[in-house]
C-alpha positions as CSV (number, residue, x, y, z in Angstrom):
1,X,-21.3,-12.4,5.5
2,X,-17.8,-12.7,6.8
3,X,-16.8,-15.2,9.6
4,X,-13.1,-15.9,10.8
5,X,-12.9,-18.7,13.2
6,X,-9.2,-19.5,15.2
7,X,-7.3,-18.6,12.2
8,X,-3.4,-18.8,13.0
9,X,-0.7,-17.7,10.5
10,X,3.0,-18.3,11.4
11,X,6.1,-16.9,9.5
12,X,8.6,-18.4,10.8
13,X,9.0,-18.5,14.7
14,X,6.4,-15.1,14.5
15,X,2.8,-15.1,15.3
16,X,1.2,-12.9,12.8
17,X,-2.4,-14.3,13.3
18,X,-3.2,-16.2,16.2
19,X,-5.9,-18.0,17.3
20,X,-8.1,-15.2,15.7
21,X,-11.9,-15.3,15.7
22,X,-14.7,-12.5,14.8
23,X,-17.4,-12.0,12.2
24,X,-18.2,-8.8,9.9
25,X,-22.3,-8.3,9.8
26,X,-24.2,-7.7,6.7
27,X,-24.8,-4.2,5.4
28,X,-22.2,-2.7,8.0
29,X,-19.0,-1.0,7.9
30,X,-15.9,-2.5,10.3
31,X,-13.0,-1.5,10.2
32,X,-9.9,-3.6,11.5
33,X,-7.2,-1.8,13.6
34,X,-4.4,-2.2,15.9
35,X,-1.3,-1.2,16.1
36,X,1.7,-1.8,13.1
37,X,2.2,-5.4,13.3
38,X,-0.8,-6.4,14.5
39,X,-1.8,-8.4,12.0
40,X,-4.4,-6.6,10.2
41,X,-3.3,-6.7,6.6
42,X,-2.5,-10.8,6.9
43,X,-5.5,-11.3,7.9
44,X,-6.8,-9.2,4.6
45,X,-4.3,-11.8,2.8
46,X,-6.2,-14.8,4.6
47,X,-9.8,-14.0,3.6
48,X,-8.6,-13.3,0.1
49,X,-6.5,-16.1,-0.2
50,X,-3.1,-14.7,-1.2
51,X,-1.8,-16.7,1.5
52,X,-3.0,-20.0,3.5
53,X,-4.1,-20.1,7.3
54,X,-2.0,-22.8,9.7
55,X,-5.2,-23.3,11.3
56,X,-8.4,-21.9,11.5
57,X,-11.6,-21.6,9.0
58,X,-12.9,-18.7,7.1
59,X,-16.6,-18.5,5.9
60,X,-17.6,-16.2,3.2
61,X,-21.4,-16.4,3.0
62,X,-21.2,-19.6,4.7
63,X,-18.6,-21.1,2.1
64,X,-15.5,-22.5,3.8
65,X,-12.6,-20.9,1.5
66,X,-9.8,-22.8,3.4
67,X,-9.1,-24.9,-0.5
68,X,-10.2,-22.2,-2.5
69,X,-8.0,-19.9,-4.9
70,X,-7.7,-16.4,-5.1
71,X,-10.1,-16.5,-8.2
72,X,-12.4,-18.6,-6.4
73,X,-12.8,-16.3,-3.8
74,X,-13.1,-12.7,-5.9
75,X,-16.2,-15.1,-7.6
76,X,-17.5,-15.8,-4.1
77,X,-18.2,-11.8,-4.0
78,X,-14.6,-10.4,-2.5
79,X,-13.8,-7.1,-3.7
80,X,-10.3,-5.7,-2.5
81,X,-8.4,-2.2,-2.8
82,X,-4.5,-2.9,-1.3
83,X,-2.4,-0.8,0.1
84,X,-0.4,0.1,-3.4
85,X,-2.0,1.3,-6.7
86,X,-2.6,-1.9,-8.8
87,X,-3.9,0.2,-11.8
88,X,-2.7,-0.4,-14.9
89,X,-0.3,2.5,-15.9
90,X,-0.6,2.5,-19.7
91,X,-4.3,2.6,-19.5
92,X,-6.8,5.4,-19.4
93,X,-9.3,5.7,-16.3
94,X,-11.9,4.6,-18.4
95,X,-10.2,1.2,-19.6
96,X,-9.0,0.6,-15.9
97,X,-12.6,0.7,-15.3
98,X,-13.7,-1.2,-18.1
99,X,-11.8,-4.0,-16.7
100,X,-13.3,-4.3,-13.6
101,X,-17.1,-5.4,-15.0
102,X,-16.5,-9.1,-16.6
103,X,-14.0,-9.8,-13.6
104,X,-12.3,-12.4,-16.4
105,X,-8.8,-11.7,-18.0
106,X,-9.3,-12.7,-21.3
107,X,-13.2,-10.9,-21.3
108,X,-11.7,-7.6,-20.4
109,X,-8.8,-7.6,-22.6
110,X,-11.0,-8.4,-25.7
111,X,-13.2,-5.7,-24.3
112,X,-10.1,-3.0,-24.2
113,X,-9.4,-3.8,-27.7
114,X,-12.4,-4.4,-29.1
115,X,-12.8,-7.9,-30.0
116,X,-15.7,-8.2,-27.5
117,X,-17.4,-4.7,-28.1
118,X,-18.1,-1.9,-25.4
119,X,-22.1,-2.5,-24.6
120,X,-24.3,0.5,-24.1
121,X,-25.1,-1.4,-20.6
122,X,-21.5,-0.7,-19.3
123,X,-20.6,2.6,-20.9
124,X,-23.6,3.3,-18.3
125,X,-22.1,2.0,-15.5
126,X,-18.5,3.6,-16.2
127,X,-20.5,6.9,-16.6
128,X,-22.3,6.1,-13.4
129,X,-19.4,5.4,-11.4
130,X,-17.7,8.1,-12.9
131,X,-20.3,11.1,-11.5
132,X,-20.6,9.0,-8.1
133,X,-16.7,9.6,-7.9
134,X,-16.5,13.4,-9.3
135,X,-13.7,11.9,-11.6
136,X,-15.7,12.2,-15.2
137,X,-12.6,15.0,-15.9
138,X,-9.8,12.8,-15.9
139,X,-11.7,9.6,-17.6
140,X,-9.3,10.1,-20.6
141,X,-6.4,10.5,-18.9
142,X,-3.5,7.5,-18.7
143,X,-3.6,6.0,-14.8
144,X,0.8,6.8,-14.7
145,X,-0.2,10.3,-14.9
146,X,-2.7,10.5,-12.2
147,X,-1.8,12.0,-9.0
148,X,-2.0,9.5,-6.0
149,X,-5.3,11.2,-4.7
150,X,-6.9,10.0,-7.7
151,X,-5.3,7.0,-8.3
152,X,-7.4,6.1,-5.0
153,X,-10.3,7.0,-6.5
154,X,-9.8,5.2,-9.7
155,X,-9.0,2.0,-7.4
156,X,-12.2,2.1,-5.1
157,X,-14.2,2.8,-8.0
158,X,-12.6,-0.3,-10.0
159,X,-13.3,-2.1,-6.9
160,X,-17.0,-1.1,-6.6
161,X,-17.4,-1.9,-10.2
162,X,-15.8,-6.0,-9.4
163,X,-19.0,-8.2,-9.0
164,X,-18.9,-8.5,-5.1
165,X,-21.0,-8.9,-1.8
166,X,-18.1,-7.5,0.6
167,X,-15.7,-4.8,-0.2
168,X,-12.2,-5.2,1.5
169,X,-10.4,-1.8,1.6
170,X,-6.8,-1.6,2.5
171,X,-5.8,2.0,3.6
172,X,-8.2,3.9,1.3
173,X,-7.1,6.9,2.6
174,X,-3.1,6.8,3.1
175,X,-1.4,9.4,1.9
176,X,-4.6,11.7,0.6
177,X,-5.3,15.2,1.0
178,X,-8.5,15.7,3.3
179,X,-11.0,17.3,0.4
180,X,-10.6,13.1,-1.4
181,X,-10.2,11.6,2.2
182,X,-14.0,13.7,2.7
183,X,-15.3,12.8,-0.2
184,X,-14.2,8.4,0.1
185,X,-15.9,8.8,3.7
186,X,-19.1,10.1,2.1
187,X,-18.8,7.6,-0.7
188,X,-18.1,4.7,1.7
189,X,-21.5,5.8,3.9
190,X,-23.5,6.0,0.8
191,X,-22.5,2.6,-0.2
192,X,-23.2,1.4,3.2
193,X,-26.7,3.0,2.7
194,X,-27.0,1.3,-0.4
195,X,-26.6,-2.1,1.4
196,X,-22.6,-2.9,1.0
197,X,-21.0,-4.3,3.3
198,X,-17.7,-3.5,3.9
199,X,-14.4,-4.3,5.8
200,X,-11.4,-2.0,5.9
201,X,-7.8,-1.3,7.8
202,X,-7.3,2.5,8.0
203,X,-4.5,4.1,10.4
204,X,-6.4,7.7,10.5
205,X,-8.0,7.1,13.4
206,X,-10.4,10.0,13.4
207,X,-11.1,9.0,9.6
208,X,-12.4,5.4,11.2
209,X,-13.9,6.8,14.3
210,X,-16.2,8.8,12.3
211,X,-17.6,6.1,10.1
212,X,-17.3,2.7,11.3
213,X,-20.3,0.8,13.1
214,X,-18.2,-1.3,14.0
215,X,-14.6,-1.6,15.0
216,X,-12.2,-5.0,15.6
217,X,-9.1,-4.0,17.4
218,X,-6.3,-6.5,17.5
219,X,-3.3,-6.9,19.1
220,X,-0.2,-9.3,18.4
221,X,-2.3,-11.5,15.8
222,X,-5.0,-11.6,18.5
223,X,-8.8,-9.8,19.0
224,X,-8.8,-7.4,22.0
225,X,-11.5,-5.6,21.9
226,X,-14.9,-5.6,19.4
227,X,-17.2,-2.8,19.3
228,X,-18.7,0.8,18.5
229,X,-16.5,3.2,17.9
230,X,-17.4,5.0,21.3
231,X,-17.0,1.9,23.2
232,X,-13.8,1.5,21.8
233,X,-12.5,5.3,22.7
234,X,-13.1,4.1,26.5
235,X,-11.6,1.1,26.3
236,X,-8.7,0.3,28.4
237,X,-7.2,-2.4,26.6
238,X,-7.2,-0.4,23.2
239,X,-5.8,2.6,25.0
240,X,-2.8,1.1,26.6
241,X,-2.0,-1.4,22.9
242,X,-3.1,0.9,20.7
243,X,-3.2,4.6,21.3
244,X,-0.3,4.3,23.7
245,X,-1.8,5.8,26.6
């Protein structure tokens, strides 16, 4: 699905990526750690393309992304929640949603304002995503007014709804209580059971322990250590760079 081979980002005289190699596996969730400055979320930039590698290659079902734009790569199948609420504010749930199934600007705007018409087809899938997220309440209600709980909701339902064959998730659970980081966890494994594959970057550590088949730890731009989350908990390397013992 996902393969990163030598990739190297500089800024300046710093090392942010480097030499970087691993692959994400079909049907799987991995989750990228390591300790702040690590690397982790320019490597997220890499794959999506906000930024350009110095060296390296990235395959996204064996398509070599290294000339492709940001657009490009979402058609490929990339599907990305970031670490800061990228909801539109003046819009309700429902139209933040709306926006996410033609994955084309001018599309959804005609569809907000109907120029384009709401189908029957996607008032389905809004209502759908709706019940899978327990959010059906607050459908109505403008995304400023949303606590940030939900606004996470809203954002990895948006992101579910984006055509896409791997979901990217930046942090989904930063800064939520634990009753909606419970409920993303269950929502992330039913994905997974559904046959999404998906890649994220989480700091709560028991959060990833408990859901990950697989984890990537890095360290100074670099890959320590790859493997299941119990392998990982024993591991020496990831100990001493990461959990500071």
């Amino acid at each position: 699905m996902l393969k990163v081979e030598n990739l190297t980002k500089h800024f300046g005289g710093v090392k942010a990526v480097n030499d970087c190699s691993f692959e994400i596996e079909k049907g799987k969730i991995t989750a990228l750690i390591g300790p702040n400055g690590s690397g982790k979320t320019t490597i997220f930039n890499l794959i999506s393309g906000i930024i350009k590698s110095d060296n390296g290659k990235i395959f996204i079902a064996n398509n070599n992304t290294a000339n492709l734009s940001v657009d490009q790569i979402s058609n490929l199948g990339v599907s990305r929640v970031f670490q800061r609420s990228r909801l539109f504010k003046n819009l309700t749930v429902r139209e933040n949603l709306l926006l996410a199934i033609d994955n084309e600007d001018t599309k959804l705007w005609k569809n907000i304002f109907g120029f384009n018409g709401v189908t029957k087809a996607k008032e389905e899938k809004i209502k759908e995503i709706l019940e899978d997220f327990s959010i059906s309440e607050i459908k109505n209600i403008v995304a400023s007014e949303l606590s940030f709980g939900q606004k996470r909701l809203v954002e990895l339902a948006r992101t579910i709804l984006n055509p896409h064959k791997l979901l990217m998730l930046d942090e989904p659970v930063a800064g939520v209580n634990p009753k909606i980081r419970s409920s993303i966890a269950s929502l992330l494994i039913k994905l997974k059971n559904n046959g999404e594959t998906i890649l994220l970057i989480e700091h709560d550590m028991i959060f990833t322990l408990g859901l990950a088949d697989v984890i990537i730890v890095l360290d100074a731009g670099k890959v320590i250590a790859t493997g299941k989350p119990n392998e990982i908990k024993s591991n020496k390397l990831v100990l001493d760079a990461y959990l500071g013992n």
